[in-house]
C-alpha positions in Angstrom: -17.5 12.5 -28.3 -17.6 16.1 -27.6 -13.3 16.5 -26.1 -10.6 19.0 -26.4 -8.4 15.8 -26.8 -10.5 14.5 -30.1 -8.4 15.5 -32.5 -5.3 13.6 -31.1 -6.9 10.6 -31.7 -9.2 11.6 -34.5 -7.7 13.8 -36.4 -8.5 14.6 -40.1 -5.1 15.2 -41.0 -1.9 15.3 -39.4 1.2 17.3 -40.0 4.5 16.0 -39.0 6.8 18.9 -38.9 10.4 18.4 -38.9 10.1 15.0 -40.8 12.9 13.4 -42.1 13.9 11.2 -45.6 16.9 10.0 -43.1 16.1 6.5 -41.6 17.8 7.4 -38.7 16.3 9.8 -37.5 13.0 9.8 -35.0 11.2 12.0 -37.3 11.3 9.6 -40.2 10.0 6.5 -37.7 6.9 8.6 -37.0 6.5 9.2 -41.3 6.8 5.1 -41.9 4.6 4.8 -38.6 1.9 6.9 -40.2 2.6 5.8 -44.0 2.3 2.0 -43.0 -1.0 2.3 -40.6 -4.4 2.1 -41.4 -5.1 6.0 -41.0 -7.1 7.3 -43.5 -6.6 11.1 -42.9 -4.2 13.2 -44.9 -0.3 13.0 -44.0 1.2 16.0 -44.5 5.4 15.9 -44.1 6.7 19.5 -43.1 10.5 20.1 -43.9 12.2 23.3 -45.9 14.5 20.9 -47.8 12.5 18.1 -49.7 10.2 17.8 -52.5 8.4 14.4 -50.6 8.8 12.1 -48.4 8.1 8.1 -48.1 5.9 9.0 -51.1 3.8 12.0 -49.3 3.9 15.4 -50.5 6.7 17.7 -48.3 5.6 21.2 -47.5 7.8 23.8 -46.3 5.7 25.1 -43.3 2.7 24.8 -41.8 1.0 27.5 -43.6 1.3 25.5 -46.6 -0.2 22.3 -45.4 -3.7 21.9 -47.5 -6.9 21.2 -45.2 -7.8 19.5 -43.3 -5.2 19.4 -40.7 -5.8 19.5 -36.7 -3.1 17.5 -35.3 0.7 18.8 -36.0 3.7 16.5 -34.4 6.6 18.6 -33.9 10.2 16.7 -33.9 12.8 20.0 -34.0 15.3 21.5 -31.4 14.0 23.4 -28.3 14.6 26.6 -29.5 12.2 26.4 -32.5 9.6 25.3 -30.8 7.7 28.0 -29.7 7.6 29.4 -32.9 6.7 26.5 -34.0 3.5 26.2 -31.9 2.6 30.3 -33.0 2.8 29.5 -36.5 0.3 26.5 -35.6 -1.7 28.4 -33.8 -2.1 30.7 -36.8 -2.5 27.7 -38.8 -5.7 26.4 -36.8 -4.4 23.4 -35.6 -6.0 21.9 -32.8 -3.8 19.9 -30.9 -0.5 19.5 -31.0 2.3 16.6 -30.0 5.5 18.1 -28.8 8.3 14.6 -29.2 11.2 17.0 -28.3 13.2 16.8 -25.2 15.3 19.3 -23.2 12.1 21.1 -21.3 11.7 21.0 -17.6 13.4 17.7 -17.3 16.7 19.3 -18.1 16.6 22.2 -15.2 15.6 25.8 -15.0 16.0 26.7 -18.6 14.2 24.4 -20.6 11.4 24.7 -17.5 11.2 28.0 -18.9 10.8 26.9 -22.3 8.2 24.5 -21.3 6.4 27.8 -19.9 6.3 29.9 -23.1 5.3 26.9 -24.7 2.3 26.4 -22.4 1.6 30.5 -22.7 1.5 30.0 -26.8 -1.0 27.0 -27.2 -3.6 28.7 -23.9 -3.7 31.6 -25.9 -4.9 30.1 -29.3 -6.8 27.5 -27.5 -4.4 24.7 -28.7 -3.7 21.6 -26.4 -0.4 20.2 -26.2 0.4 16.5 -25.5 4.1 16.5 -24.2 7.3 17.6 -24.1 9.3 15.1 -24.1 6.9 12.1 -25.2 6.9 9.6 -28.1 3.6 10.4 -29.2 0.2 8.1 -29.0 -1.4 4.7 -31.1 -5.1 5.1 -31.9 -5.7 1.1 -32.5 -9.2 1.6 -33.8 -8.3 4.0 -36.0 -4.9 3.3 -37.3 -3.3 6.8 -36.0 0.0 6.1 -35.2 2.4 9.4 -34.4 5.2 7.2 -32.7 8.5 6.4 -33.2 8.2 3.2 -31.9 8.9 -0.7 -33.9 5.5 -2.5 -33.8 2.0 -2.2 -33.4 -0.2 -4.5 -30.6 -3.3 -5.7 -31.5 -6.6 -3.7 -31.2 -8.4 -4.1 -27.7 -10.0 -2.8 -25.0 -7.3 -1.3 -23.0 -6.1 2.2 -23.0 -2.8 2.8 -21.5 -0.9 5.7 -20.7 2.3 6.1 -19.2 4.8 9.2 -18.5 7.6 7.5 -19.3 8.0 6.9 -22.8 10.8 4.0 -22.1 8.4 2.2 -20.4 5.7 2.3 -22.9 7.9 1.2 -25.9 9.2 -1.6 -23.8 5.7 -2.8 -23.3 4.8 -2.6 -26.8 7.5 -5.4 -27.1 6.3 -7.1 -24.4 2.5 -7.6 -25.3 3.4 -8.1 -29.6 2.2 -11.4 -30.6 0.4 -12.6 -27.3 -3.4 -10.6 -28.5 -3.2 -8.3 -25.7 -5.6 -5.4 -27.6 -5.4 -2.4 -27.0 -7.4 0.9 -27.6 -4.9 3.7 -27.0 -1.1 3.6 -26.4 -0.3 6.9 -25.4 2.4 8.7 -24.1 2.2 12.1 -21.3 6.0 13.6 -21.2 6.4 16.6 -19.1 2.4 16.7 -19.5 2.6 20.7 -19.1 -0.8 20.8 -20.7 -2.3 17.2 -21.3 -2.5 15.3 -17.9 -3.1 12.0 -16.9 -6.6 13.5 -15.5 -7.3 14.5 -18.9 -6.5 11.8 -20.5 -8.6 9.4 -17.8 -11.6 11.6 -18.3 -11.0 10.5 -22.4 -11.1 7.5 -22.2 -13.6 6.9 -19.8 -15.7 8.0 -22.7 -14.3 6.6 -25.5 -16.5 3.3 -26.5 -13.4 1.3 -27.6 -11.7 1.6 -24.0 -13.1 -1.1 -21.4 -10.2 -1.3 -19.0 -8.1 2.4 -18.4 -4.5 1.3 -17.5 -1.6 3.8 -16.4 2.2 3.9 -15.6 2.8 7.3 -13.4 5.5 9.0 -11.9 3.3 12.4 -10.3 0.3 13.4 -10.3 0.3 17.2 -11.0 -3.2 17.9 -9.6 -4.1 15.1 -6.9 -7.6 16.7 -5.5 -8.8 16.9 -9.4 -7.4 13.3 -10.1 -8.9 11.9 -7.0 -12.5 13.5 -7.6 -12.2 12.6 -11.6 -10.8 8.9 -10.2 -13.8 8.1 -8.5 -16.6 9.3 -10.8 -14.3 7.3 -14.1 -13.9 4.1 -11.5 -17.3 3.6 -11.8 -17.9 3.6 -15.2 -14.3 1.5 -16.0 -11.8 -0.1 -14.0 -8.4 1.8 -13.8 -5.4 -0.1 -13.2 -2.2 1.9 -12.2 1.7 1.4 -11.5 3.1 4.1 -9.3 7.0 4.8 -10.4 8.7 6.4 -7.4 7.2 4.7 -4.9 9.8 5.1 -2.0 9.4 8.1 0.7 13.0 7.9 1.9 13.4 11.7 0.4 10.4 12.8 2.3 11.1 16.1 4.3 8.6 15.8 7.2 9.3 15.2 10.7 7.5 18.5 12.6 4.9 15.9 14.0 4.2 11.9 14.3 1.6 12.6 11.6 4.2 14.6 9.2 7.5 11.7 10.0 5.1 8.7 9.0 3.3 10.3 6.6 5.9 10.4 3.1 4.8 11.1 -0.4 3.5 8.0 -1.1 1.1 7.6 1.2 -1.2 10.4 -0.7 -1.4 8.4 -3.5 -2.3 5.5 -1.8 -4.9 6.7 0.2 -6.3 8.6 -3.1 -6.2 5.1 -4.9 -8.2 3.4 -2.1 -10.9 6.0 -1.7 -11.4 6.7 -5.7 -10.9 3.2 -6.4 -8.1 2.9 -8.8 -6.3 -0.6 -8.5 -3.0 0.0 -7.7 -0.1 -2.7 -8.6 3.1 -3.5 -8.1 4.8 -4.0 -11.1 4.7 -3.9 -15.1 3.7 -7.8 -15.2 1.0 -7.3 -13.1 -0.4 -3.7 -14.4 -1.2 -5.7 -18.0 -1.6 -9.0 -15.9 -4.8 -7.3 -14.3 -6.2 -4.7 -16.9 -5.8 -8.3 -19.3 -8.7 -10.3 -17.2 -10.7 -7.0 -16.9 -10.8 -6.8 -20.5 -11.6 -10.4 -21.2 -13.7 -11.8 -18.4 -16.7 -11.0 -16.1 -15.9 -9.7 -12.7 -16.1 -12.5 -10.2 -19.3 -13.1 -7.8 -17.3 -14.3 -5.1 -14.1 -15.6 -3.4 -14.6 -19.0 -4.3 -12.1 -20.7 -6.8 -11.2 -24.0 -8.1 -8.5 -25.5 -9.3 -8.6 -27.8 -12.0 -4.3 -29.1 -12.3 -2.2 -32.2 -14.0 0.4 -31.7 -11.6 0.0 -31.1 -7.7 3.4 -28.7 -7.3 1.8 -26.2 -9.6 -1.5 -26.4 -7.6 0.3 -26.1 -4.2 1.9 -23.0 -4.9 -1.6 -21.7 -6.9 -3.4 -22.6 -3.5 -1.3 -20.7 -1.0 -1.1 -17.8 -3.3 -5.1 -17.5 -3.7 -5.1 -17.9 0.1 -2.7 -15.3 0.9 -4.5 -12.6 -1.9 -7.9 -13.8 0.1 -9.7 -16.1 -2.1 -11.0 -19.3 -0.8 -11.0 -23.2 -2.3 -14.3 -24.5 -1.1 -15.4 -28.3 -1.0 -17.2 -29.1 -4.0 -21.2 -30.6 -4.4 -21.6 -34.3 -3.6 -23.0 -33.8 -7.0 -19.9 -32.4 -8.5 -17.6 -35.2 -6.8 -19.5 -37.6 -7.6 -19.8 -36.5 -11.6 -15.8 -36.8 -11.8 -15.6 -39.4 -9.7 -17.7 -41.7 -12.6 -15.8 -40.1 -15.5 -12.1 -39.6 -14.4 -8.9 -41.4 -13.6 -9.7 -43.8 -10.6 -6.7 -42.2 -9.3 -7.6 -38.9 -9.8 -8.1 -36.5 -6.8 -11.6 -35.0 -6.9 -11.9 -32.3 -4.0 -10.1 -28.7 -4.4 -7.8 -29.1 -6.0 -9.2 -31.2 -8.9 -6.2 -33.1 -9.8 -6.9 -35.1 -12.9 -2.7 -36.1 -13.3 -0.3 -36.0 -15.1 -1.3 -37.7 -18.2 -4.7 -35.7 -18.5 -5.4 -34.8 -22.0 -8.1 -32.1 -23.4 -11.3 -34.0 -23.0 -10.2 -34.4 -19.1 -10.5 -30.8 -18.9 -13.2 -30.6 -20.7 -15.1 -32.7 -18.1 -14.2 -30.8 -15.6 -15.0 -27.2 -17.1 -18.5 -28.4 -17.8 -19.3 -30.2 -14.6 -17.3 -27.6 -12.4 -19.1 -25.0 -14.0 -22.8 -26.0 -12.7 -21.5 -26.8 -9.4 -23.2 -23.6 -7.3 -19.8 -23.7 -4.7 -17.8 -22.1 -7.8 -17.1 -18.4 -8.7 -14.2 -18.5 -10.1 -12.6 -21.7 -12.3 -8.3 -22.0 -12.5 -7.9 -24.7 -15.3 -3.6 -25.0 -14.5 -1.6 -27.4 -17.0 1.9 -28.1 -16.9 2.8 -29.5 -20.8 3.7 -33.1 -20.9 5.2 -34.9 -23.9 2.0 -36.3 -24.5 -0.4 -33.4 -24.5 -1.3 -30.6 -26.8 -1.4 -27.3 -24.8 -3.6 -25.8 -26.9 -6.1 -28.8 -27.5 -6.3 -28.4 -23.7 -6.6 -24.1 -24.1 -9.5 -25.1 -26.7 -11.3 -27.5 -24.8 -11.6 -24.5 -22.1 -12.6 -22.1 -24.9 -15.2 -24.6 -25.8 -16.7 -25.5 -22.5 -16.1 -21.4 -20.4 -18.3 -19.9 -23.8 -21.6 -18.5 -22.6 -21.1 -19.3 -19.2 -20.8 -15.9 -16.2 -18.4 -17.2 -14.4 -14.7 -16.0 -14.4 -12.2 -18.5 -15.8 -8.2 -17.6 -15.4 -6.0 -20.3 -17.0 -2.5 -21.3 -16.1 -0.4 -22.9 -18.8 3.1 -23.1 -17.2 6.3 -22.7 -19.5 7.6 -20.5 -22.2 8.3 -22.0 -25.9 5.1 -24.4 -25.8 2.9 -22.4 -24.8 2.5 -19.7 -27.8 0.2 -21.4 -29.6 -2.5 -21.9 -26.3 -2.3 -18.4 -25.3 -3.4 -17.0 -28.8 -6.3 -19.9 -28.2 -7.1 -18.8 -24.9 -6.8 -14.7 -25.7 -8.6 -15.2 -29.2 -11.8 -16.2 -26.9 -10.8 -13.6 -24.0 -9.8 -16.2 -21.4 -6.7 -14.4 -19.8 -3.5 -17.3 -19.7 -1.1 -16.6 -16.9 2.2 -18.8 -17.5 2.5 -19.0 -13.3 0.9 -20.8 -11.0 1.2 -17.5 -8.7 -0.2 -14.9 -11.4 -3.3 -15.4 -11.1 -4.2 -15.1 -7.2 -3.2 -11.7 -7.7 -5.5 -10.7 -10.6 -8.7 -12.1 -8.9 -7.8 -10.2 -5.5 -7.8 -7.1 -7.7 -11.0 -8.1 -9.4 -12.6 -8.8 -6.1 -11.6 -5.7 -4.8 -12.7 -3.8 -7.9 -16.6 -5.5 -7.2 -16.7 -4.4 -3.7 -15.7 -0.7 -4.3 -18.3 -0.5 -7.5 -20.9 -2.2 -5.3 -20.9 0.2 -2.9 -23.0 3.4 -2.9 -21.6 6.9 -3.5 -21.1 8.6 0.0 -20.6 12.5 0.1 -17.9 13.9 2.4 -19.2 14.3 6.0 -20.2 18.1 7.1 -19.9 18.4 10.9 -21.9 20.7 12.4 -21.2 22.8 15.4 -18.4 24.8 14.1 -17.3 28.3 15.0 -15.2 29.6 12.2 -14.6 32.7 13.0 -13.2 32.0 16.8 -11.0 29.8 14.9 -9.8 32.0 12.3 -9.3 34.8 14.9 -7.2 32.5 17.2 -5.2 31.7 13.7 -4.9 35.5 12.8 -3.6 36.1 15.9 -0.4 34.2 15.9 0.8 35.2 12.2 3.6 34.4 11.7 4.4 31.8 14.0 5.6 28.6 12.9 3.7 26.4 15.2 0.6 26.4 18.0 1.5 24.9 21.0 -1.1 23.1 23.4 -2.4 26.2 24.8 -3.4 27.9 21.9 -4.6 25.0 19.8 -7.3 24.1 22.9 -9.4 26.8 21.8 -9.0 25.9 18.1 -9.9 22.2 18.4 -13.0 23.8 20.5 -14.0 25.8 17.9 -14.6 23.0 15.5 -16.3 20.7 18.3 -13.3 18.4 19.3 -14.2 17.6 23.3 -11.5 17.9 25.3 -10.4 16.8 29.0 -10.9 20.4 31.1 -8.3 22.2 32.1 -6.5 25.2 31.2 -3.1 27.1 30.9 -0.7 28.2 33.7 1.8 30.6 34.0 2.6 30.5 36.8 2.8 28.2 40.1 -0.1 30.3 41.6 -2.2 30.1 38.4 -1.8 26.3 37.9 -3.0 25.2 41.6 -6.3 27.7 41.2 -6.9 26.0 38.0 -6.6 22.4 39.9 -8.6 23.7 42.6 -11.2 24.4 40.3 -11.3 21.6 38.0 -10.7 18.9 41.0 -8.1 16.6 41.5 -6.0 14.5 41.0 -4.2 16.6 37.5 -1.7 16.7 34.8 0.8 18.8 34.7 2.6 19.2 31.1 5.1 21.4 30.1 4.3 23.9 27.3 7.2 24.7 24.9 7.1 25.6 21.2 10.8 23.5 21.2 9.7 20.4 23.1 7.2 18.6 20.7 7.5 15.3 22.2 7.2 16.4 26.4 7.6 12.5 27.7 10.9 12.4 26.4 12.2 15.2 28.5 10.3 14.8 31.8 7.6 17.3 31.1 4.5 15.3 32.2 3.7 15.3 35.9 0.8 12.9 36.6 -1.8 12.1 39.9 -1.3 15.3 41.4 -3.6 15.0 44.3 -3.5 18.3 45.9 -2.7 22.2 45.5 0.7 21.8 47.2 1.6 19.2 44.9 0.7 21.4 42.0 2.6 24.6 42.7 5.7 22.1 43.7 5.8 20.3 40.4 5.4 24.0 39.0 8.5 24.9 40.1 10.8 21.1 39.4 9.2 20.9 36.1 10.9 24.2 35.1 13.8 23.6 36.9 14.6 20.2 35.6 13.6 21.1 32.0 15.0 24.5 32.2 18.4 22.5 33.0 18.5 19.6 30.5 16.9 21.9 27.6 18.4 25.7 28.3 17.2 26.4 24.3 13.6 25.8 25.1 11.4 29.0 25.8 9.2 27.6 28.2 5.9 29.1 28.2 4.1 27.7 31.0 1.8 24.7 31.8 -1.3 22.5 31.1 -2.8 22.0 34.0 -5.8 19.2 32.8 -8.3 16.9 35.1 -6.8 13.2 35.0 -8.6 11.4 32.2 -10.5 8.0 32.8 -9.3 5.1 31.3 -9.7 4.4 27.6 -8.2 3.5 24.3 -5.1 6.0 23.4 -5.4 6.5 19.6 -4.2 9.4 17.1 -5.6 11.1 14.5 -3.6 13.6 12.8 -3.2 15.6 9.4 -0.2 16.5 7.3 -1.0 18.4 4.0 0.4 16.9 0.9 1.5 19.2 -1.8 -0.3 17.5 -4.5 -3.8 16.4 -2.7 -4.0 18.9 0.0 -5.1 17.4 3.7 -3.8 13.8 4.4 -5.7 12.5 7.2 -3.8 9.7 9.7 -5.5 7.5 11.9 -3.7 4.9 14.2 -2.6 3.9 18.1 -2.0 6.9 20.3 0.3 8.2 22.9 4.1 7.4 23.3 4.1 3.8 20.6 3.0 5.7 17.4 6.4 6.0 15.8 7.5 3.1 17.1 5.0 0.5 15.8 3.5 2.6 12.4 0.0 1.1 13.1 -1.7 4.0 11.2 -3.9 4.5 8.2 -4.1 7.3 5.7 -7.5 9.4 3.8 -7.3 12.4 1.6 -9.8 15.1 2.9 -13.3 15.6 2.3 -14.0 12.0 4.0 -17.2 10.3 4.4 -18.0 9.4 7.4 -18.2 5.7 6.2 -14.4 6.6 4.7 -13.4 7.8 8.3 -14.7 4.2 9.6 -13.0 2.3 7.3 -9.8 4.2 8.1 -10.1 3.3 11.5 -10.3 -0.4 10.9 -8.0 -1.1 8.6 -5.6 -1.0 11.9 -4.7 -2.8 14.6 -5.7 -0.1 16.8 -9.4 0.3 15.3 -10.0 -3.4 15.4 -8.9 -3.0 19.1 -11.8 -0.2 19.1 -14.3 -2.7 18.0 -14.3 -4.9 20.7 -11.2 -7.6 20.4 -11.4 -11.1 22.5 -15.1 -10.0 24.2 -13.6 -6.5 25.5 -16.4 -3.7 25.2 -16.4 -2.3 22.0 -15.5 1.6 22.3 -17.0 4.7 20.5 -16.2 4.7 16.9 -19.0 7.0 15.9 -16.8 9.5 18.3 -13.7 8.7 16.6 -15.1 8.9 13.1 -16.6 12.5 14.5 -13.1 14.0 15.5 -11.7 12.6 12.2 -14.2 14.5 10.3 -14.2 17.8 12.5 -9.8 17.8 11.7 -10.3 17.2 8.3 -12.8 20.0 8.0 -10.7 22.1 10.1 -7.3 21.5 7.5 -9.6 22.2 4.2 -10.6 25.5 5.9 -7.5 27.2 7.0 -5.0 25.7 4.1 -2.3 27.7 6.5 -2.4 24.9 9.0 0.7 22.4 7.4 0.6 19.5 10.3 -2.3 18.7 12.9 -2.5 16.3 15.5 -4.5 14.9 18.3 -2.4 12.6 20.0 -3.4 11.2 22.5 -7.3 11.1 21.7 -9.3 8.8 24.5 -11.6 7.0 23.3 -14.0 5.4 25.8 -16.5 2.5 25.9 -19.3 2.8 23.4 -21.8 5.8 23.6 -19.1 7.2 26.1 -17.4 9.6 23.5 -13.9 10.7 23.2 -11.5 13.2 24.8 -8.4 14.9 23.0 -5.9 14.9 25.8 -3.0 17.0 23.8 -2.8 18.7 20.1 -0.4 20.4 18.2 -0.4 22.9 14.9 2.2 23.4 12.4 1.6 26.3 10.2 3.0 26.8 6.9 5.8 29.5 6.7 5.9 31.8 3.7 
């Protein structure tokens, strides 16, 4: 495995510097970590002021250490630190692991600290896992640089998290239960080692089959959503997003930028690279856990097999709600457990083989359920009685599930009695969930994972038909201006192909009627005003005017009445524009996230946006098949596509206008908010028309 991170988890020898013969310090917990593994490399402790320690030779720098050693993890105060990482860089270490605290996450200082220390390991070609960590578990190989009490099992999971809380909490959570992992690792401050980096690791390394991840940022979104999709398709990642809320999300310039908060970058980057996303801790180790152990399912259709029908209830609705389905079962099949079951034993779906079941009951039911052709998925659900040996039932699953393709999920409800079935179940990688809710959840997931891996690769739509340079003059031209109104972003959308209802700019009463007179009426009349971004709400759309008099008259009551209610609006002039057809009102806008550039919003248009949040987000580049599936994932696209026998309306045109705005945004990286709002969309093979726009640049 030819990587720039090898030597963290492969090192030949490591060098703890800073290590401590005091129990109670951190230092010493990473010696007895190391001491008590299975590594077989040298251990070298690095302290001034012993002789050895927990039996391994002490040394009183780095300098002194014997080859080999590639990996050094550093435990001192900030301040030593960077010379520290020269003396390692001098040394030939490869990679280093930084434990200490009191870098960026402390303020301006120890940000500045965290840069020289990022300077010193780039110029000896070092890498540098942390600040601020708790180091990482190599499971196959024994490395273990932590601090942390226990070890889980070896597996096929490799998890990362930024938080190093969080990942010694679920080292308690998962001890005992054979939940294996391949890598417990832990980012920090991640000034040099990122999550990206670490991703593209472990999509590599043979032990790793499932790639799960607790994180709070993502430095570089455009390189984790382009290394996200290529590693997606190799392994399933599963990832918990910390930070989650948008309440402290500073954009309102524009529909696009108030609906558009943090978050929703990260989930549109999820969707299109496709990273399963979760909800909590449970469920980030309840889903990478079945996509280590079993196959991915073939299909939506699940079984239950149940001793009690409470449990089953509340198993059905969840599977329904997460989109799964419980078919009706082969004459064949019914008529197999019919013969061999309880005569008061349900035998549809549910299969509910009661209360007093015992393990060759399930048995049964495994092996005849598992030839029936109606089933994808099997959920063998057991709530312990007195009489019944939950893991004489987890075995007889084990038993009848081996060899077979099929996924199987087991439910055992309860907590004390169920120890010794889950090590059954997990010892033959059959996942146990302990409620009846769990698992709906986890196959969703799975399901979802199939689909995205199933589909092909599509490359980001190029539109053609674009004038660049008209649009970069138009953006050179207004320099230093903190916005475009109407008439000036007309001519940009033209330049990149956006149709749009004719018409044209007025400064006057004169001006506007010539322009009616020569587009035909009737006309709109809309008041152009760098201060007034939302014109409806202050009277400055004039509609049906039929005739040039009318024109030059709502001219002159247009500026009067707005002139009066707004005196701090400059008021530029008009748009004087044809009267549209009718159509569907949609939006499509873009705000440009910080972390993955151009965020792309699709949803229902005109005055209702705000109001009822029907919108979807993409990340630019998009696919045209992206754009589509932006589109209908809302109310307003499945309006598009032709709802109760209305005609279905031009999506091709839709997806076309979302492409040409995304193209426009990853071209002129000076352009902060877009919008079209309202775009017209008309009946199918009709095309669209953008009826307004607006264009927030970015200042500084």
């Amino acid at each position: 495995m030819a990587s720039s991170l090898t030597p963290f988890f492969y090192p030949a020898g490591v060098a703890v510097i800073g290590a401590s013969s005091n129990p109670r310090k951190l230092s010493f917990g990473i010696m007895r970590n190391l001491v008590n593994s299975a590594y077989a490399g040298g251990i070298y402790p690095v302290n001034p002021g012993a002789a050895e320690i927990l039996g391994k030779t002490n040394y009183p720098d780095i300098s002194a250490v014997p080859d080999p050693v590639d990996l050094a993890v550093i435990v001192l105060p900030v301040s030593a630190i960077p010379d520290t990482l020269e003396a390692c860089g001098k040394r030939g270490v490869k990679a280093v692991i930084v434990i200490s605290g009191g870098f960026k996450e402390v303020g301006a200082e120890g940000e500045q600290e965290e840069a020289r220390c990022l300077e010193i390991i780039r110029r000896y070609g070092m890498r540098m896992i942390g600040p601020n960590c708790v180091g990482l578990i190599n499971l196959h190989s024994g490395l273990n640089t932590t601090f942390i009490y226990g070890v889980p099992d070896p597996g096929g999971i490799g998890f990362m998290a930024q938080s190093g809380a969080v990942m010694g909490g679920v080292v308690d959570l998962v001890l005992g239960k054979k939940v294996g992992f391949s890598h417990f690792i832990s980012m920090g401050n991640e000034a040099d080692v990122t999550e990206t980096d670490l991703m593209e690791f472990l999509a590599e390394d043979p032990h790793t089959r499932v790639i799960a991840a607790y994180v709070e940022q993502i430095k570089d979104g455009r390189r984790f959503l382009e290394v996200a999709r290529r590693v997606s398709r190799i392994k399933p990642i599963v990832l918990l997003k910390g930070g989650r809320s948008s309440a402290g999300a500073r954009a309102v310039s524009s529909h696009t930028g108030s609906l558009a908060g943090s978050y929703a970058a990260y989930q549109a980057a999820f969707w299109q690279a496709g990273v399963i996303e979760v909800g909590s801790l449970n469920e980030l180790f309840e889903v990478a856990l079945a996509m280590d152990f079993q196959p991915l399912p073939r299909g939506s259709r699940t079984v239950i097999i149940t001793n009690a029908g409470g449990p089953a209830a509340l198993a059905s609705d969840a599977l329904s709600a997460n989109g799964l389905t419980l078919d009706d079962l082969e004459p064949e099949t019914r008529q197999t457990l019919r013969a061999a079951l309880n005569p008061s034993a349900q035998v549809g779906n549910p299969v509910d083989i009661l209360g007093g079941a015992e393990p060759p009951d399930y048995a049964l039911c495994m092996k005849t359920l598992l030839q029936d052709k109606n089933v994808d998925i099997i959920l063998p659900l057991l709530v312990p009685q007195a009489l019944v040996n939950p893991a004489g039932v987890a075995q007889a699953i084990v038993d009848e599930s081996r060899g077979s393709d099929k996924t199987v999920l087991a439910c055992i409800m309860g907590d004390l009695s169920v120890d010794e079935a889950r090590l059954v179940l997990h010892d033959s990688r059959i996942p146990m969930y302990t409620s009846p809710e769990a698992p709906a959840a986890v196959l969703r997931n799975m399901l979802y994972y199939r689909e995205y891996i199933e589909q092909p690769v599509s490359e980001p739509s190029v539109p053609g038909c674009i004038d660049r340079t008209a649009a970069e003059g138009i953006l050179t031209a207004v320099h230093g201006k903190d916005s475009l109104g109407e008439a000036l972003t007309r001519p940009l959308l033209a330049a990149y192909g956006i149709p749009q209802v004719e018409g044209g700019f007025a400064g006057t009463a004169q001006r506007a009627a010539e322009i009616a007179d020569r587009i035909g009426y009737p006309v709109v009349m809309k008041i152009v005003s760098p201060q007034l971004l939302h014109k409806s709400d202050v009277g400055g759309i004039k509609l049906n005017l039929a005739d040039h008099a009318a024109v030059e008259n709502a001219y002159h009551n247009i500026m009067k009445e707005i002139g009066t209610l707004r005196p701090d609006a400059h008021l530029e002039g008009v748009m004087v524009e044809k009267m549209a057809p009718r159509g569907q009102e949609v939006i499509i806008g873009m705000k440009r996230d910080p972390g993955f550039g151009p965020l792309m919003m699709f949803g229902l248009g005109g005055i209702y946006v705000e109001l009822f949040k029907d919108v979807a987000f993409r990340v630019a580049p998009l696919s045209a098949e992206e754009a589509r599936r932006m589109i209908t994932d809302t109310r307003a696209g499945r309006l598009l596509t032709g709802f109760r026998g209305q005609q279905p309306a031009d999506l091709d045109a839709v997806v076309d206008v979302i492409c040409r705005l995304s193209q426009l945004a990853l071209d002129f990286p000076q352009i902060e908010e877009a919008e079209v709002n309202p775009l017209l969309v008309f009946a199918e093979g009709k095309g669209a028309l953008a009826l307004d726009g607006r264009v927030i640049l970015k200042q500084g």
